[in-house]
C-alpha positions as CSV (number, residue, x, y, z in Angstrom):
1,X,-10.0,0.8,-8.4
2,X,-8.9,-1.7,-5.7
3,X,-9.1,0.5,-2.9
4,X,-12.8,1.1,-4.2
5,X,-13.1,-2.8,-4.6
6,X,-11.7,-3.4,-0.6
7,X,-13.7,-0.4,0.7
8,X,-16.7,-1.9,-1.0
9,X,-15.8,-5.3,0.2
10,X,-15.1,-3.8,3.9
11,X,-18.7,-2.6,3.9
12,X,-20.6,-6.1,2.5
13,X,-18.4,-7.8,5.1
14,X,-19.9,-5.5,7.9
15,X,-23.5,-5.8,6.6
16,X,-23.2,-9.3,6.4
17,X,-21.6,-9.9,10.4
18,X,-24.5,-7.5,11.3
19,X,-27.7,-9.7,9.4
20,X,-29.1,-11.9,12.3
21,X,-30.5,-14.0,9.4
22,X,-29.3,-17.5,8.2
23,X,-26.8,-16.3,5.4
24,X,-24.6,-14.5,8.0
25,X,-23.0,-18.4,7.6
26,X,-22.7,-17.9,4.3
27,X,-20.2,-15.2,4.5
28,X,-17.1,-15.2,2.1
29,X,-13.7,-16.3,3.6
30,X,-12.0,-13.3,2.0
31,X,-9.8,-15.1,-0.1
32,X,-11.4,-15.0,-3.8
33,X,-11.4,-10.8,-3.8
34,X,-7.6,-11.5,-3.8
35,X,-5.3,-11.2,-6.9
36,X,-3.0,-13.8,-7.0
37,X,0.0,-15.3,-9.7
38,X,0.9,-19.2,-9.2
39,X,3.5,-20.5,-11.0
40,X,5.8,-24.0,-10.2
41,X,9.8,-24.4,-9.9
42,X,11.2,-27.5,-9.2
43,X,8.0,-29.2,-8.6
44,X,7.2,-26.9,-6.0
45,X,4.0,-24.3,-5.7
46,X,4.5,-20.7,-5.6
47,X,2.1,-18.2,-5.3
48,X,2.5,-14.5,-5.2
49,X,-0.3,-13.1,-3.8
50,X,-0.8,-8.9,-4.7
51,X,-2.6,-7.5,-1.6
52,X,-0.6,-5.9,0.8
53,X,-0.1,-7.3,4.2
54,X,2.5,-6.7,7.0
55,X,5.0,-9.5,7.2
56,X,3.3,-10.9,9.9
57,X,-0.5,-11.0,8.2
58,X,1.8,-12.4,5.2
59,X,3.1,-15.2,7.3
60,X,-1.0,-15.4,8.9
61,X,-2.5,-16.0,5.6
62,X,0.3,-18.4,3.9
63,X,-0.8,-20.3,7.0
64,X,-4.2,-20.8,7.1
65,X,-4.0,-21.1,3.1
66,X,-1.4,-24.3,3.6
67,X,1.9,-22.8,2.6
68,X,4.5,-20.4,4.3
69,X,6.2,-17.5,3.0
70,X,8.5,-18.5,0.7
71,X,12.3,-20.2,1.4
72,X,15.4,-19.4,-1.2
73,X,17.9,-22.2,-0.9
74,X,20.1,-21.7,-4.2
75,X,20.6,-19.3,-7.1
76,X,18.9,-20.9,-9.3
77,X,15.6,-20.8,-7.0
78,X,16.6,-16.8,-6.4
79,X,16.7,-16.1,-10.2
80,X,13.7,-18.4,-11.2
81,X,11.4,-16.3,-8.7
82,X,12.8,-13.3,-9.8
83,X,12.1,-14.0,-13.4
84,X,8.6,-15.0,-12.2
85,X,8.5,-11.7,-10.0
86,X,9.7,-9.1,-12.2
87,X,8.3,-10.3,-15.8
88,X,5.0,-12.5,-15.1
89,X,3.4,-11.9,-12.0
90,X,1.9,-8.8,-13.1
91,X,3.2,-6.1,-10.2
92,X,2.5,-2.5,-10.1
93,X,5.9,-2.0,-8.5
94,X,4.3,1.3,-7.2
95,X,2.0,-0.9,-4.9
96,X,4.1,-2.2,-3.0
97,X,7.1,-0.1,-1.8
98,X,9.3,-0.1,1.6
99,X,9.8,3.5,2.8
100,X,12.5,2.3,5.1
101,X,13.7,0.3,2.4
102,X,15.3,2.9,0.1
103,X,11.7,3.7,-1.7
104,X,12.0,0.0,-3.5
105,X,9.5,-2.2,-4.0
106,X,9.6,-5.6,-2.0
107,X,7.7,-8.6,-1.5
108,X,7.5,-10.3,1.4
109,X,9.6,-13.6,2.0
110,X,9.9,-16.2,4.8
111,X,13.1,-14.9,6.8
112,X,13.2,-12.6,9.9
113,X,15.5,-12.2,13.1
114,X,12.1,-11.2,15.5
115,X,13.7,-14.1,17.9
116,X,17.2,-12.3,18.5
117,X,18.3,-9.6,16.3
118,X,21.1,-10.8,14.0
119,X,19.7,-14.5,14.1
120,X,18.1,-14.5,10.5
121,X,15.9,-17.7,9.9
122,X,13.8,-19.4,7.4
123,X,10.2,-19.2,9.8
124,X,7.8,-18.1,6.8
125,X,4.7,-19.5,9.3
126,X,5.7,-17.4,11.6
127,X,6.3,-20.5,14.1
128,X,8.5,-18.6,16.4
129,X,11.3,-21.4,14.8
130,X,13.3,-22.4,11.5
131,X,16.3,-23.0,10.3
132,X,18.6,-20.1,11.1
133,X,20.9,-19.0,7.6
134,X,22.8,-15.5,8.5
135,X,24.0,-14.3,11.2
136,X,25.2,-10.6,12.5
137,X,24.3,-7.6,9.9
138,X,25.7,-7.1,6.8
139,X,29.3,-7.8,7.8
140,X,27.8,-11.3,9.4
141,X,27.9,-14.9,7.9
142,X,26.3,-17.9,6.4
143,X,25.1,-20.2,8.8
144,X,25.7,-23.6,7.3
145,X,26.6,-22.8,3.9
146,X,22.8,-21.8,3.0
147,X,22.0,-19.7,0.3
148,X,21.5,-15.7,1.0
149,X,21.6,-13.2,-1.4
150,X,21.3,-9.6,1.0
151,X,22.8,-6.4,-1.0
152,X,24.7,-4.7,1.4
153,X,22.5,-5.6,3.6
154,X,20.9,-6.5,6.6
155,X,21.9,-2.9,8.5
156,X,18.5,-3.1,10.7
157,X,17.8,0.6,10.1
158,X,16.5,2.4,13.0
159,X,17.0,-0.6,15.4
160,X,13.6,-2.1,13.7
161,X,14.1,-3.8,10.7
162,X,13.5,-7.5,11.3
163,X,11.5,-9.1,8.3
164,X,12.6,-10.1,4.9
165,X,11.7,-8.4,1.6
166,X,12.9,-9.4,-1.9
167,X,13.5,-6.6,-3.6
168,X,11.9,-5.8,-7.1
169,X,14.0,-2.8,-7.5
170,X,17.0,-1.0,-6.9
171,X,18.1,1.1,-3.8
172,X,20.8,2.9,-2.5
173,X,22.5,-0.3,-0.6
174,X,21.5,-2.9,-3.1
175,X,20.0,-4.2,-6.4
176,X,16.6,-5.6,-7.8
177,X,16.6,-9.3,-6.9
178,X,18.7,-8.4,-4.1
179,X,17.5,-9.1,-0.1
180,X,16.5,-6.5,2.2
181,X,16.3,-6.0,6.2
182,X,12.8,-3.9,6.6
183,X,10.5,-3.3,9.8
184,X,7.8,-6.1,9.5
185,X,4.8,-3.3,9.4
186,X,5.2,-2.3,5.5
187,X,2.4,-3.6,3.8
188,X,3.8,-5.3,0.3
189,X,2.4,-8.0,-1.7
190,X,4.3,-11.8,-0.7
191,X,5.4,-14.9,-2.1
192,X,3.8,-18.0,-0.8
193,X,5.7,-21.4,-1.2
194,X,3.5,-24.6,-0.9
């Protein structure tokens, strides 16, 4: 049904940039065909958003919609959003898989080492810049006492794994709730933190 509903959408969207009349202005922004699951922590925003995008459309949209892909700075943060994740948000886990991630399913958060491999940092704008919190791969260490929770984990895969996915479910080198290294072209839903 939703791959009738973007097809669909695809098309209008074409037939609209096409019409030389006035309501070619008119044209919808996109965002309100997307399904989406906000919730608050801490007096914070949250808002999972279930379309799939690479890592770096992820980081695009959270943008331009005012947030950034999410940041986990303690354990209680990591096991409020996975209670949020796993039990309310309303994911087909099927939808949103990582084939270079062990088959699990994943949603997108704000940390990737795309500066220097091995240099993982909170950049969920995709800024280029953040606040670096691992270092090395999965025998490395916490920069500055910040929060990480990788499973045995990051292992950058095929020399291409540099983006950040929370993991929904188990695989082979970790658990659900867990953090996983994956190449930033899966397409997986995200979490945006305003």
């Amino acid at each position: 049904m939703n791959n009738l509903r973007l097809i669909t959408m695809a098309l209008l969207m074409a037939m609209i940039s096409c019409s030389d009349d006035d309501e070619s202005e008119q044209q919808d922004d996109g965002n309100s065909t997307i399904e989406s699951y906000s919730f608050t922590y801490n007096e914070t925003e949250y808002e999972v958003i279930l379309e799939k995008m690479s890592w770096k459309e992820a980081a695009a949209y959270a943008k331009e919609n005012g947030g950034y892909l999410a940041e986990i700075n303690s354990q209680e943060e990591q096991n409020t959003l996975f209670t949020e994740l796993s039990k309310n948000a309303g994911i087909t886990l099927t939808r949103t898989t990582a084939s270079d991630g062990g088959g699990a399913s994943y949603v997108w958060i704000g940390g990737n080492d795309m500066g220097t491999e091995g240099k993982w940092m909170w950049d969920g704008s995709n800024a280029g810049s953040g606040t670096q919190f691992w270092q090395g791969l999965a025998d490395g260490a916490t920069v500055g006492g910040l929060y990480n929770n990788w499973g045995d984990e990051p292992d950058d895969f095929e020399g291409n794994q540099d983006a950040l996915g929370f993991a929904l479910t188990d695989w082979p080198l970790g658990v659900a709730g867990e953090w996983n290294d994956l190449r930033d072209s899966n397409r997986l839903y995200f979490l945006i933190e305003y």
